[in-house]
Structures are given as C-alpha cells and as structure tokens.
mmCIF file of the N, C-alpha and C atoms, coordinates in Angstrom:
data_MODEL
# 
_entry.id   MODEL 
# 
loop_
_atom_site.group_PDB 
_atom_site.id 
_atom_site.type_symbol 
_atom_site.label_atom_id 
_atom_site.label_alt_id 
_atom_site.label_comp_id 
_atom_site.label_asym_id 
_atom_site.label_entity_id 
_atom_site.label_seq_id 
_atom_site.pdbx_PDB_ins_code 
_atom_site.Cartn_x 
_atom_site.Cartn_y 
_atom_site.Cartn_z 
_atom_site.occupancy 
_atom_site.B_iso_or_equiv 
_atom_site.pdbx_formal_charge 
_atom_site.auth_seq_id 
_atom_site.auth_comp_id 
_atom_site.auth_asym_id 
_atom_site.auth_atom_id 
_atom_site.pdbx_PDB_model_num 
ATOM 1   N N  . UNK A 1 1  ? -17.299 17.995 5.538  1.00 0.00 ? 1  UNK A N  1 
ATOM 2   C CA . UNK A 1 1  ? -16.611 16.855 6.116  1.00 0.00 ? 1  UNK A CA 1 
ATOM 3   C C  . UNK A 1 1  ? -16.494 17.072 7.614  1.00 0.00 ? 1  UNK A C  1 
ATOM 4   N N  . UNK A 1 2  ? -17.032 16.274 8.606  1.00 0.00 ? 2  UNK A N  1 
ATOM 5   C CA . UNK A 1 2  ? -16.508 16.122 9.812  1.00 0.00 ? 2  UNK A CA 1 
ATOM 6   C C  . UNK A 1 2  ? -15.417 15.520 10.206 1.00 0.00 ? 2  UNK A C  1 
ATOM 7   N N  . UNK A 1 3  ? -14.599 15.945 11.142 1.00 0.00 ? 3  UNK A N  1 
ATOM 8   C CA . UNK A 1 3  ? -13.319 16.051 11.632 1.00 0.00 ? 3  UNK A CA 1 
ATOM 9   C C  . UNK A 1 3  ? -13.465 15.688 13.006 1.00 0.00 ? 3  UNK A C  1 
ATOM 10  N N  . UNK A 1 4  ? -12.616 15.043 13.826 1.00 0.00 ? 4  UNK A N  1 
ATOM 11  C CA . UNK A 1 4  ? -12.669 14.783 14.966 1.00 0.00 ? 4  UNK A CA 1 
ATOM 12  C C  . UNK A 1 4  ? -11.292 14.839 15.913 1.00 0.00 ? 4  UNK A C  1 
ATOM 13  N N  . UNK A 1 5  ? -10.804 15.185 17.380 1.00 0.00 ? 5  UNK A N  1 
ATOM 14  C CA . UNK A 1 5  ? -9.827  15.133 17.472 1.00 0.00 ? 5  UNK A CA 1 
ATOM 15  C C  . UNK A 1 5  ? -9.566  14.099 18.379 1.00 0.00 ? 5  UNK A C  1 
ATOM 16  N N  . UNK A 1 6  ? -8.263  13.890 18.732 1.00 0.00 ? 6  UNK A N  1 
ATOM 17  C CA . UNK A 1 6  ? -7.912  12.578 20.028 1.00 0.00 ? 6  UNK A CA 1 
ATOM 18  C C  . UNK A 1 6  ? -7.004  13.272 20.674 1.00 0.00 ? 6  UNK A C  1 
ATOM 19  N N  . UNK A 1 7  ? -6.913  12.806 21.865 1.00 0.00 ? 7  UNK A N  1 
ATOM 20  C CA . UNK A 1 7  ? -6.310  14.038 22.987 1.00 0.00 ? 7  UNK A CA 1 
ATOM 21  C C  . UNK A 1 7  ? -5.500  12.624 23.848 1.00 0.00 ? 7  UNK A C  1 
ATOM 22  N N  . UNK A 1 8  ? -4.436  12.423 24.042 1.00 0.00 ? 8  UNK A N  1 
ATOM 23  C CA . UNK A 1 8  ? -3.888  10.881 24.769 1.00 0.00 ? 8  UNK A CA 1 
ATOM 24  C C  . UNK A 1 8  ? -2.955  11.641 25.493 1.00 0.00 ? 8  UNK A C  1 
ATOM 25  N N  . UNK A 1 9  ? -2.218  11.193 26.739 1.00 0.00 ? 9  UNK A N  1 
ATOM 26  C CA . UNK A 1 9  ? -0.809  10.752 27.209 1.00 0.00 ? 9  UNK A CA 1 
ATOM 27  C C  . UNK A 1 9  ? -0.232  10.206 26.614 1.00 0.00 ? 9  UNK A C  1 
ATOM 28  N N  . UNK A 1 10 ? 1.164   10.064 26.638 1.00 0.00 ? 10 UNK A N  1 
ATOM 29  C CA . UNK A 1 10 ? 2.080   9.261  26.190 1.00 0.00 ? 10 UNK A CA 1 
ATOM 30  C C  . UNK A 1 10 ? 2.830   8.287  27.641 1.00 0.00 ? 10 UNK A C  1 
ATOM 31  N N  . UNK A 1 11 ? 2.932   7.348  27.376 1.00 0.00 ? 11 UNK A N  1 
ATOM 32  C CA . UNK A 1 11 ? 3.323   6.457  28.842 1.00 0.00 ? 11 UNK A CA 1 
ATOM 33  C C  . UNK A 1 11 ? 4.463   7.064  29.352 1.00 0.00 ? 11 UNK A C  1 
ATOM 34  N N  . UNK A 1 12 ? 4.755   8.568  29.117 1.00 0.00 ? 12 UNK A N  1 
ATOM 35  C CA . UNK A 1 12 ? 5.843   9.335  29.914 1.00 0.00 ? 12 UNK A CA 1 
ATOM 36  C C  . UNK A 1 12 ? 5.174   10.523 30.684 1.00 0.00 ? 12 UNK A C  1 
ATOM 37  N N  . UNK A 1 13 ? 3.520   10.353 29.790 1.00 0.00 ? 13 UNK A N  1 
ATOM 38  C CA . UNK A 1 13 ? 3.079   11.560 30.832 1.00 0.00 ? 13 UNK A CA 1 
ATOM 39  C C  . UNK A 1 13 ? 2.920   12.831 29.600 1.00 0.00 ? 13 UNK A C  1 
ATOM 40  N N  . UNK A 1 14 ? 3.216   12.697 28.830 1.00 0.00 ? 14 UNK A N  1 
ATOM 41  C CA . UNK A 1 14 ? 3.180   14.293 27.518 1.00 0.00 ? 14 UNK A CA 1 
ATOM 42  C C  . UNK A 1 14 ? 2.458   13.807 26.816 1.00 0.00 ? 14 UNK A C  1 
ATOM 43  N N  . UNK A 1 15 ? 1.033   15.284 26.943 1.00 0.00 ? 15 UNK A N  1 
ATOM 44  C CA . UNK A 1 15 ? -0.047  15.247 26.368 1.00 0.00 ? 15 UNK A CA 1 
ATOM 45  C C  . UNK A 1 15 ? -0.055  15.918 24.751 1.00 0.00 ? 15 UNK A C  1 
ATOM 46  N N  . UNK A 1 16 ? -0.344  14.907 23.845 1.00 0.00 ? 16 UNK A N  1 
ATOM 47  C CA . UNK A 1 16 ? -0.956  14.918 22.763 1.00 0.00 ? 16 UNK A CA 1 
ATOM 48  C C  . UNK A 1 16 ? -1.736  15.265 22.193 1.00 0.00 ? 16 UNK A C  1 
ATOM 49  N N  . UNK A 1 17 ? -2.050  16.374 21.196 1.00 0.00 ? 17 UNK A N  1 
ATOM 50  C CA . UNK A 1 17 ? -3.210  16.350 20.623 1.00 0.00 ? 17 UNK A CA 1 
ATOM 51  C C  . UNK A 1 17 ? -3.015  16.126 19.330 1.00 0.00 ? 17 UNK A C  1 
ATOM 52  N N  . UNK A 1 18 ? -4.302  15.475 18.859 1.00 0.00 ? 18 UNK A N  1 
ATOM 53  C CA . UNK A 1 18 ? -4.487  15.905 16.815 1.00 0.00 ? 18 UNK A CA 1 
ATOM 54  C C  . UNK A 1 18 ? -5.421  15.699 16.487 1.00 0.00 ? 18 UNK A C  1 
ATOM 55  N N  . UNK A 1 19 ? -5.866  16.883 15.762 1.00 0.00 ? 19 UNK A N  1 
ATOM 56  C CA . UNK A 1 19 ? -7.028  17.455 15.410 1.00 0.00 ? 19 UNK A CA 1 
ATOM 57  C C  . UNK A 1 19 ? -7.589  17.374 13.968 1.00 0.00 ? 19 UNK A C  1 
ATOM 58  N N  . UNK A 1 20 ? -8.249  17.279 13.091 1.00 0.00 ? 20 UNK A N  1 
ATOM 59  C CA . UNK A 1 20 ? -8.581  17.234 11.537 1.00 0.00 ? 20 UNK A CA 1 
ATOM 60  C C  . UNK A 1 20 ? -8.328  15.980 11.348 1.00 0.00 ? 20 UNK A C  1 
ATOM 61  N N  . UNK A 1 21 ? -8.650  15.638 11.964 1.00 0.00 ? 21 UNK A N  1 
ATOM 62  C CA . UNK A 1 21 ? -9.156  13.365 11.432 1.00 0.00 ? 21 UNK A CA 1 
ATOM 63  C C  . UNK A 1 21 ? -10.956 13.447 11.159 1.00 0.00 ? 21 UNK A C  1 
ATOM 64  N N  . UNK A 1 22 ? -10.603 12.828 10.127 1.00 0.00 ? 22 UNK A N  1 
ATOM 65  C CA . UNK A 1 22 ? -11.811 12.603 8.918  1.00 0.00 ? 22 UNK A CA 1 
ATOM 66  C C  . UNK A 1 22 ? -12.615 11.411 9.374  1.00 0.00 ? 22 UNK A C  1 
ATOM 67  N N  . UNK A 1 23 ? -13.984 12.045 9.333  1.00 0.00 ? 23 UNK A N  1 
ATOM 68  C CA . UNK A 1 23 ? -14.615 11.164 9.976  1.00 0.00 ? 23 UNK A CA 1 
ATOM 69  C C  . UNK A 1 23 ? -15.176 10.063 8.882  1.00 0.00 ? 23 UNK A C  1 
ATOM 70  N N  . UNK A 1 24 ? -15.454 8.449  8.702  1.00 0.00 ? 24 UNK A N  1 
ATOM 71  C CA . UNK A 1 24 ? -15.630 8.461  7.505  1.00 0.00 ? 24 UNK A CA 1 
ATOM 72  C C  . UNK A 1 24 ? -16.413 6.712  8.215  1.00 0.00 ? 24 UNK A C  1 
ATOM 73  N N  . UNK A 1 25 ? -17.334 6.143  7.672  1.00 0.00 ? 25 UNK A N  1 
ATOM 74  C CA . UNK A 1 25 ? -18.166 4.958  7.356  1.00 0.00 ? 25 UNK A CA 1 
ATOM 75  C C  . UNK A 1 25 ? -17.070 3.788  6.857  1.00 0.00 ? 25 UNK A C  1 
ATOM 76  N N  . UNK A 1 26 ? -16.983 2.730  7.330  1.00 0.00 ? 26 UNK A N  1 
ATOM 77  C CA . UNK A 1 26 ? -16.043 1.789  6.991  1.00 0.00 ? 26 UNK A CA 1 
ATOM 78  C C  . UNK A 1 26 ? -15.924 1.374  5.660  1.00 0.00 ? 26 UNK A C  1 
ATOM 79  N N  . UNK A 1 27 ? -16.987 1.493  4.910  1.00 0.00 ? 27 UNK A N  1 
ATOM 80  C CA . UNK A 1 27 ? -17.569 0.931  3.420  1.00 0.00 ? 27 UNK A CA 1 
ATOM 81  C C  . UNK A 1 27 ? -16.821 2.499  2.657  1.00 0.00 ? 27 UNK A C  1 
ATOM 82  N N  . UNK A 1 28 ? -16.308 3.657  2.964  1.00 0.00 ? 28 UNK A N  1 
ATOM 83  C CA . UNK A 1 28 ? -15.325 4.757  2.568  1.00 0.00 ? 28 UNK A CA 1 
ATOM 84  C C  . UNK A 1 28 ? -14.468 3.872  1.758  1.00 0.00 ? 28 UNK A C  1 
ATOM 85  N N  . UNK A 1 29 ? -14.527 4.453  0.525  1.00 0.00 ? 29 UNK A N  1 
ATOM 86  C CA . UNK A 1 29 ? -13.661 4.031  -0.650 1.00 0.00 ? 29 UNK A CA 1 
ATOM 87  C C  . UNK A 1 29 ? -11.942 4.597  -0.072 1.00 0.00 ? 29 UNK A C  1 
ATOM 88  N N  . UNK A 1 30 ? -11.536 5.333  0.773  1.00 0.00 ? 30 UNK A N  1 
ATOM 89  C CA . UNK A 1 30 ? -10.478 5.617  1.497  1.00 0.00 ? 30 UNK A CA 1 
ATOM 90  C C  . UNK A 1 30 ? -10.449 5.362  2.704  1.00 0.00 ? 30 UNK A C  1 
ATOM 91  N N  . UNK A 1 31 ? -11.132 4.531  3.765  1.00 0.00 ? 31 UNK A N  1 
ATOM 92  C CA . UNK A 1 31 ? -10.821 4.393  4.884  1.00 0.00 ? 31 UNK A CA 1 
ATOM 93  C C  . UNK A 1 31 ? -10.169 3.901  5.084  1.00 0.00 ? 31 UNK A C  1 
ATOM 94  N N  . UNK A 1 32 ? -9.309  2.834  4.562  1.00 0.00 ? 32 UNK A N  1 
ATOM 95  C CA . UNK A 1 32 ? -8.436  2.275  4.574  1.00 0.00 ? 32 UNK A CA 1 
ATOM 96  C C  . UNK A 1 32 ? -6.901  3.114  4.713  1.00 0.00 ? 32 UNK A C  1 
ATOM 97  N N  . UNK A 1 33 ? -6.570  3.674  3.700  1.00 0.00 ? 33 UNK A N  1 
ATOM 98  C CA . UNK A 1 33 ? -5.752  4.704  3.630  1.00 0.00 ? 33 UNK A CA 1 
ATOM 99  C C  . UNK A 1 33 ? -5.745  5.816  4.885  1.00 0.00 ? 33 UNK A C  1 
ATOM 100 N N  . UNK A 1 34 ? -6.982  6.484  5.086  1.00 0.00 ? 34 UNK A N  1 
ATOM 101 C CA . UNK A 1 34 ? -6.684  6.950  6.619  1.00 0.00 ? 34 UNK A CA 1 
ATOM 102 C C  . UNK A 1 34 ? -6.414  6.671  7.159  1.00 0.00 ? 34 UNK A C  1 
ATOM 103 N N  . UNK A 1 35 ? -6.929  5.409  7.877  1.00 0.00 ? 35 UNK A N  1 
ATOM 104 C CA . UNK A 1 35 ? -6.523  4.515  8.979  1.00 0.00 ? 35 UNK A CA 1 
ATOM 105 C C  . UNK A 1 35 ? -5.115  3.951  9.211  1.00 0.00 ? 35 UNK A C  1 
ATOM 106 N N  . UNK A 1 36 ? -4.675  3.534  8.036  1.00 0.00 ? 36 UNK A N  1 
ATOM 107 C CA . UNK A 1 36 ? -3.247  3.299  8.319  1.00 0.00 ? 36 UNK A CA 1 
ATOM 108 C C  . UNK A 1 36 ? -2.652  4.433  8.310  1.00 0.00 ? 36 UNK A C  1 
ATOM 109 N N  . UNK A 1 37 ? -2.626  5.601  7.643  1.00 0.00 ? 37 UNK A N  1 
ATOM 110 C CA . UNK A 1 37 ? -1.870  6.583  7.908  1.00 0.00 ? 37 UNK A CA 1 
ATOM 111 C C  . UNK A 1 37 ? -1.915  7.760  8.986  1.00 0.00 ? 37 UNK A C  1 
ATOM 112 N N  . UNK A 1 38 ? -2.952  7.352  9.573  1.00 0.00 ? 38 UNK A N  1 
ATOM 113 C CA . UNK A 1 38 ? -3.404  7.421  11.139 1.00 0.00 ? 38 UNK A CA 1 
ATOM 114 C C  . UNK A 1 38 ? -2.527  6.842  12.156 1.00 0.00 ? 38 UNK A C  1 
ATOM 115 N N  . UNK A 1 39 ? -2.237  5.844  11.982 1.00 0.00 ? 39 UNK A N  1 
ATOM 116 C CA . UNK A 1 39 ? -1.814  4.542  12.710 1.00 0.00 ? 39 UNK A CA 1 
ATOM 117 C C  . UNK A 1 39 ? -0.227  5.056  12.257 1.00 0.00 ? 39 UNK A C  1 
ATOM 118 N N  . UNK A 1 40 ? 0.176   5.207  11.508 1.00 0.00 ? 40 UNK A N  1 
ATOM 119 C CA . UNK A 1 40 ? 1.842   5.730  10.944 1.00 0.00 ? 40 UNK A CA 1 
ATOM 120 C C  . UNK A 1 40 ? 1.819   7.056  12.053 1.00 0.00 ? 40 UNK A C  1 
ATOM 121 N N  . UNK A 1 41 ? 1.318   8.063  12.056 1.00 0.00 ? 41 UNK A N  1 
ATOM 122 C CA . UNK A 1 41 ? 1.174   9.314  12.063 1.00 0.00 ? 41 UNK A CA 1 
ATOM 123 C C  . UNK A 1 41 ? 1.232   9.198  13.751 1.00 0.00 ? 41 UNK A C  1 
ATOM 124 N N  . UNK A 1 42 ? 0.247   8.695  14.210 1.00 0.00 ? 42 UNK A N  1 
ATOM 125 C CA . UNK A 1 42 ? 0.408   8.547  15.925 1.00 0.00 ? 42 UNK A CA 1 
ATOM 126 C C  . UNK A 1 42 ? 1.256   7.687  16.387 1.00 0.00 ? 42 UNK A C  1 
ATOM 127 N N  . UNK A 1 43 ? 2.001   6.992  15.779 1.00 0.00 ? 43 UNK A N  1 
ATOM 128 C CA . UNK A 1 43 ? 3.040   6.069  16.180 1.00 0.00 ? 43 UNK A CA 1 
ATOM 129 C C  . UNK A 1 43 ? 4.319   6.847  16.425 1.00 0.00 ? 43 UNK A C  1 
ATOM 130 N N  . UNK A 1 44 ? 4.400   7.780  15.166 1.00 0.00 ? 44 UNK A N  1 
ATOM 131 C CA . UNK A 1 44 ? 5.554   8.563  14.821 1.00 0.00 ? 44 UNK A CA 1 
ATOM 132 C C  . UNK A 1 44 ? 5.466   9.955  15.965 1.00 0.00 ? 44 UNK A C  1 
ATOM 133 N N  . UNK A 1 45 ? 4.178   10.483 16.382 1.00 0.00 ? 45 UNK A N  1 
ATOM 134 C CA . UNK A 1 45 ? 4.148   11.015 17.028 1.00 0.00 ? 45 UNK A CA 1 
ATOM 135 C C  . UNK A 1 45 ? 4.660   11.013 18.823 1.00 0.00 ? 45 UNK A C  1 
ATOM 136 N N  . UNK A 1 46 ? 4.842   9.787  18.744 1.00 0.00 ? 46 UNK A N  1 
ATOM 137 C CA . UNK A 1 46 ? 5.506   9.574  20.719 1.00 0.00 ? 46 UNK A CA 1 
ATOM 138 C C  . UNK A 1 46 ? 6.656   10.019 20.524 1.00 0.00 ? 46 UNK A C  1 
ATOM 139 N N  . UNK A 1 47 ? 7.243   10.035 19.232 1.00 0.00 ? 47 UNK A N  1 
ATOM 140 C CA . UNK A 1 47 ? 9.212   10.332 19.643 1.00 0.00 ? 47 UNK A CA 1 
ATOM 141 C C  . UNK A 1 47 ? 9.204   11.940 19.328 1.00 0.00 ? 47 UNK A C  1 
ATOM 142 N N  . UNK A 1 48 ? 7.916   12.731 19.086 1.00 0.00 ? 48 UNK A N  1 
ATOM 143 C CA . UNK A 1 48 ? 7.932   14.389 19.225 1.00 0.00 ? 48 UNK A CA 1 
ATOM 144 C C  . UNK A 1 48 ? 7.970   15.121 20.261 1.00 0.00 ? 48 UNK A C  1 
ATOM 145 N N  . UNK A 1 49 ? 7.185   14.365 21.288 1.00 0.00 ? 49 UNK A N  1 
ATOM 146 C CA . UNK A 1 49 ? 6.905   14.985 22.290 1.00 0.00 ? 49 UNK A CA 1 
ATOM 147 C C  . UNK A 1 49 ? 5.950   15.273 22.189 1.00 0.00 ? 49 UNK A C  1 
ATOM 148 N N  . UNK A 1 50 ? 5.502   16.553 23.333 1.00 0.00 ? 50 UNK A N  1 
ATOM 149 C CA . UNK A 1 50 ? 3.825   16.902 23.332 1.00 0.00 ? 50 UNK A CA 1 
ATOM 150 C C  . UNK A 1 50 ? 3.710   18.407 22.579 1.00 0.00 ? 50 UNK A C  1 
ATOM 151 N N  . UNK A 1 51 ? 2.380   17.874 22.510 1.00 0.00 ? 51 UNK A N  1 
ATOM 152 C CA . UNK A 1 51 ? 2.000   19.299 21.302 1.00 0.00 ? 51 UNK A CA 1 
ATOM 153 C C  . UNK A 1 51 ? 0.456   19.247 20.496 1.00 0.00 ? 51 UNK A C  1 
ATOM 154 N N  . UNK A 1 52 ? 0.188   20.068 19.998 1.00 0.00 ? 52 UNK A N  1 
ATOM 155 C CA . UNK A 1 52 ? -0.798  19.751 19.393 1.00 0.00 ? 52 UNK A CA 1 
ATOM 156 C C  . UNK A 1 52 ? -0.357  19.871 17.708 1.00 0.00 ? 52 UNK A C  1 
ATOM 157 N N  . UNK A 1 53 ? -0.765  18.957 16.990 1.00 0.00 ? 53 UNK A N  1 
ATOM 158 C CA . UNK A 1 53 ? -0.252  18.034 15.794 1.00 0.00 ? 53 UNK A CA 1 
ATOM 159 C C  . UNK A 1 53 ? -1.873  18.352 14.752 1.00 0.00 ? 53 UNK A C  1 
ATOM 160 N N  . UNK A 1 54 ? -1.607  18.751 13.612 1.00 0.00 ? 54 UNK A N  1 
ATOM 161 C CA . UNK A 1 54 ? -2.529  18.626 12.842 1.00 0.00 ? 54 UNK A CA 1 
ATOM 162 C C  . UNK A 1 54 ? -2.131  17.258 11.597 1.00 0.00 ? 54 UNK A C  1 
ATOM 163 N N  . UNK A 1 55 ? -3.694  16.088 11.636 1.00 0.00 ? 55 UNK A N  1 
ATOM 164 C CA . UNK A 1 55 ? -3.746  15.375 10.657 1.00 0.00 ? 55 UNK A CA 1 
ATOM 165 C C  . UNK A 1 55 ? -3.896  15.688 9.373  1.00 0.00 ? 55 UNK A C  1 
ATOM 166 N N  . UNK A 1 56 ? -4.794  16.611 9.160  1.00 0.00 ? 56 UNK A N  1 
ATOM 167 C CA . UNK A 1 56 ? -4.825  16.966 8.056  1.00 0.00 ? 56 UNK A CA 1 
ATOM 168 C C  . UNK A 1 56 ? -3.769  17.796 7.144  1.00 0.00 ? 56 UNK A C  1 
ATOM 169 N N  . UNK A 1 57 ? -2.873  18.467 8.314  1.00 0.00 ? 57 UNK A N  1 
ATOM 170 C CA . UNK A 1 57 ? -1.259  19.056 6.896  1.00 0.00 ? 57 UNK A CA 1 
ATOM 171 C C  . UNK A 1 57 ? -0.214  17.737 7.019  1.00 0.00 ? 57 UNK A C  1 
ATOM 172 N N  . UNK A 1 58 ? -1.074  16.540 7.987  1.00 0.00 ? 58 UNK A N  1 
ATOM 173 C CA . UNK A 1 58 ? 0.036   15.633 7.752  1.00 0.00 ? 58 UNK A CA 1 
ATOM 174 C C  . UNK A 1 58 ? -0.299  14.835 5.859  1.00 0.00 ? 58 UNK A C  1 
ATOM 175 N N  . UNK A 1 59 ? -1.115  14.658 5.795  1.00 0.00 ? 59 UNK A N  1 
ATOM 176 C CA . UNK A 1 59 ? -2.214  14.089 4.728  1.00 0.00 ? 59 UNK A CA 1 
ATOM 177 C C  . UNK A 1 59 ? -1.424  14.950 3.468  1.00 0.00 ? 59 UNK A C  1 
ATOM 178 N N  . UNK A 1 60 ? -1.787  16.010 3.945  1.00 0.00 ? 60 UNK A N  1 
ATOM 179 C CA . UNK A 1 60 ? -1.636  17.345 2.960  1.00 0.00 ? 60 UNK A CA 1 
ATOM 180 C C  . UNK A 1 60 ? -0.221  16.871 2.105  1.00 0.00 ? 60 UNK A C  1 
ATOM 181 N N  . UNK A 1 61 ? 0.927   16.840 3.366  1.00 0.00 ? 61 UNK A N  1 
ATOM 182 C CA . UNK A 1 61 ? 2.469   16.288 2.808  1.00 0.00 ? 61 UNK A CA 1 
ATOM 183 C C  . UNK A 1 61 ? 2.299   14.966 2.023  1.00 0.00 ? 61 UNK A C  1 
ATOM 184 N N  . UNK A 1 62 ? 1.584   14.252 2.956  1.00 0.00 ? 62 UNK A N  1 
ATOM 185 C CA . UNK A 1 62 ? 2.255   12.780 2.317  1.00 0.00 ? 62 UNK A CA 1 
ATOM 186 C C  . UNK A 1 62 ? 1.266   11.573 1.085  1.00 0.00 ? 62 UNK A C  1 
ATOM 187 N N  . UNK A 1 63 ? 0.032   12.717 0.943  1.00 0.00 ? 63 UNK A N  1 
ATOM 188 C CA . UNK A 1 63 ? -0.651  12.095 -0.163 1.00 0.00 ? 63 UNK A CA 1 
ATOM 189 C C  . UNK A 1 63 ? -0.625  12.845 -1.474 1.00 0.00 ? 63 UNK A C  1 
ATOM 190 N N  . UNK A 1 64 ? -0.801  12.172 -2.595 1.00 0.00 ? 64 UNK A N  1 
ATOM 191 C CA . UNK A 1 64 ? -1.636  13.219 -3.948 1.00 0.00 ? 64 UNK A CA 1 
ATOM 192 C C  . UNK A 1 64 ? -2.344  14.103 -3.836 1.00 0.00 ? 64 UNK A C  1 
ATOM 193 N N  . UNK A 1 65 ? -2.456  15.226 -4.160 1.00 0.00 ? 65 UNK A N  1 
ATOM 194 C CA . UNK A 1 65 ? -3.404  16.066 -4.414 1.00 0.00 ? 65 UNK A CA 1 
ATOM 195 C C  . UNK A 1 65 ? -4.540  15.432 -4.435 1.00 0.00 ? 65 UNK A C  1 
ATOM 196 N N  . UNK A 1 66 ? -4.750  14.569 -5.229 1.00 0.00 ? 66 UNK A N  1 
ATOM 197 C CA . UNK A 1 66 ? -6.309  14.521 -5.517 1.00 0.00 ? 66 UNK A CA 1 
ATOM 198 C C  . UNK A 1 66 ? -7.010  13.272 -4.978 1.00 0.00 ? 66 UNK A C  1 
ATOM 199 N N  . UNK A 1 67 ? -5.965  12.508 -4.198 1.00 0.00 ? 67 UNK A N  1 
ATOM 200 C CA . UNK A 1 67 ? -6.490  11.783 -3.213 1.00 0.00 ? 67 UNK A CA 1 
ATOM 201 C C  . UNK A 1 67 ? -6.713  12.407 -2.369 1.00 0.00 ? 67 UNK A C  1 
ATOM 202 N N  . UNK A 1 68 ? -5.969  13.794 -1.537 1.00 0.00 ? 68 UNK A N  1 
ATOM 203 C CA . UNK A 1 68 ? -6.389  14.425 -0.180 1.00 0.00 ? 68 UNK A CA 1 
ATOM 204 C C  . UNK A 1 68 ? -7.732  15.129 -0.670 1.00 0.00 ? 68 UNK A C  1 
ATOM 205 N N  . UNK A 1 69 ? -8.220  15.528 -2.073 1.00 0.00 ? 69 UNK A N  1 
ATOM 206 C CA . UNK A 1 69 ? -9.345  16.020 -1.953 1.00 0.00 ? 69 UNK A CA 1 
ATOM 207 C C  . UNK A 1 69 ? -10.315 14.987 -2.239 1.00 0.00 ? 69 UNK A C  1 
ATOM 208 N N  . UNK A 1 70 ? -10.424 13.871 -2.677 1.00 0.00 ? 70 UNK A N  1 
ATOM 209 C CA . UNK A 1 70 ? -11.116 13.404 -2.276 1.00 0.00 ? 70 UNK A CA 1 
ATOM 210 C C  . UNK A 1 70 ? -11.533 12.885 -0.980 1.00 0.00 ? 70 UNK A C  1 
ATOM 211 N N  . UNK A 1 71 ? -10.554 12.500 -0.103 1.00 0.00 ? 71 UNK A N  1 
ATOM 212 C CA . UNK A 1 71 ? -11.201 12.235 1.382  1.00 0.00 ? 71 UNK A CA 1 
ATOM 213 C C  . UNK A 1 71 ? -11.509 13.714 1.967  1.00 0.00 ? 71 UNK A C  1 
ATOM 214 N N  . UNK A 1 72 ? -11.258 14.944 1.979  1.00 0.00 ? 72 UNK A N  1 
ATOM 215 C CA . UNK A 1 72 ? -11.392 16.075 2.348  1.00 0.00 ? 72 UNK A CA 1 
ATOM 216 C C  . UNK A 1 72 ? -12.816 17.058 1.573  1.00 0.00 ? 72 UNK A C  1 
ATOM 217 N N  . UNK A 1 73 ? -13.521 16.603 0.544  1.00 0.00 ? 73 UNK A N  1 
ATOM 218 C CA . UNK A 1 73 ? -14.337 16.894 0.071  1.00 0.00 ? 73 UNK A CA 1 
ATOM 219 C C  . UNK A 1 73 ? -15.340 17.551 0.673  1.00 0.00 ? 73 UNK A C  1 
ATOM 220 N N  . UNK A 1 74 ? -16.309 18.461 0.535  1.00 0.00 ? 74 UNK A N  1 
ATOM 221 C CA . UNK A 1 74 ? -16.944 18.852 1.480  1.00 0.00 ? 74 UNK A CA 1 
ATOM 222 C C  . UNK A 1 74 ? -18.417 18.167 0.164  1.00 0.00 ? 74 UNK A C  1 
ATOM 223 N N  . UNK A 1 75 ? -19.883 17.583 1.028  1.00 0.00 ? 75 UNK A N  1 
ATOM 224 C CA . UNK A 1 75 ? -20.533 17.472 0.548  1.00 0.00 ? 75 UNK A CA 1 
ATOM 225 C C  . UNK A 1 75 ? -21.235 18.874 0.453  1.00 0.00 ? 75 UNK A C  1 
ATOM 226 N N  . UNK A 1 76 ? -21.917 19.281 -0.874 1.00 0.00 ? 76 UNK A N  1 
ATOM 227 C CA . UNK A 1 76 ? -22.703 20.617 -0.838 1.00 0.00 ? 76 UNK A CA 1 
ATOM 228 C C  . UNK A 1 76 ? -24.114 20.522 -0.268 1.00 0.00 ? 76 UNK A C  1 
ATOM 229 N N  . UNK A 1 77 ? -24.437 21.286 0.638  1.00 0.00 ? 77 UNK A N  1 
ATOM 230 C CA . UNK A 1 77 ? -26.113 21.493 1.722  1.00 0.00 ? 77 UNK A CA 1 
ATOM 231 C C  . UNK A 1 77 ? -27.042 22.170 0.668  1.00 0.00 ? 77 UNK A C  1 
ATOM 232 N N  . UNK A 1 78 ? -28.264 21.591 0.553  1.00 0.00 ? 78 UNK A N  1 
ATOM 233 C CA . UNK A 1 78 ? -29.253 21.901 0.060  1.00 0.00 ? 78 UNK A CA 1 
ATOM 234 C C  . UNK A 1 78 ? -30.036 23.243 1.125  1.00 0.00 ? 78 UNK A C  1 
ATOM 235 N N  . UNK A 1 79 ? -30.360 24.277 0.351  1.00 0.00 ? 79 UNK A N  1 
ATOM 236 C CA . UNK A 1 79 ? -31.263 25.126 1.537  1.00 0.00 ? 79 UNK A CA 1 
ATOM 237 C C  . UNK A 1 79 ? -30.381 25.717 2.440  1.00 0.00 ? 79 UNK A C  1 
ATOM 238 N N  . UNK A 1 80 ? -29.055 25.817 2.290  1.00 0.00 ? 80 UNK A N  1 
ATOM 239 C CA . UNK A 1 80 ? -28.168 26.142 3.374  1.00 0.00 ? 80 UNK A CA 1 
ATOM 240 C C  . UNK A 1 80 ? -28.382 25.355 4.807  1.00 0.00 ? 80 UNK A C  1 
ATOM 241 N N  . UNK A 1 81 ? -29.027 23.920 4.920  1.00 0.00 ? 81 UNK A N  1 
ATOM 242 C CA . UNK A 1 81 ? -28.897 23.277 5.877  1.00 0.00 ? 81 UNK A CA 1 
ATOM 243 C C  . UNK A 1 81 ? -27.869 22.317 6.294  1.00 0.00 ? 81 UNK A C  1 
# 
C-alpha cells in the first residue's frame, strides 16, 4: 500500500504534519470512508497545535479491525518486484 504525507500551516503559522494516508483510485470500495475521515481528522487537528500526527493510528482507533485491514492491505509482488 502506498502512503502519502501533507505538510500545511495552520492560519496561526504551526506547522503540521501527517503521514500514512492511503493512497487509493476513486472507484476504492473505501475511498469514501478515508476521505471523510481525513477531512474529520485534519479539521480536528488545528485545535492540537503543531506536530507531526500519524493517519494511520488515527484509523487504527476509530475503525473495525477488519475494515482498517482492508484499506491497509498490502498487495503481494510477484518475483519480489
């Protein structure tokens, strides 16, 4: 699974990071669910302050088990490629 991070200001000036966002094709039987809980997650994040923030132990807390492994899945490489 690829992961991506976002690095922002906050309109006070305190820099943000968060890291382990799932990279995923819009037609993702869960993109939906990321995205809004993306959108929850960085919203909630301006009243922390600055820091660097992981998405993925946010996921970890606030979904099912077996919904976080399904968006977290790793596909298996043929040939070790």
């Amino acid at each position: 699974m690829l992961t991506k991070t976002i690095e922002f200001k906050t309109k006070y000036g305190q820099k943000i990071k968060v890291h382990g966002i799932p990279v995923m094709k819009n037609d993702h039987p869960h993109w939906f669910t990321v995205n809004m809980r993306l959108r929850l997650y960085l919203g909630g994040l301006h009243k922390q302050g600055p820091g660097t923030y992981s998405f993925r132990e946010y996921l970890k807390r606030t979904l099912k088990w077996s919904e976080f492994e399904k968006i977290y899945q790793s596909e298996e490489l043929k040939n070790n490629a």
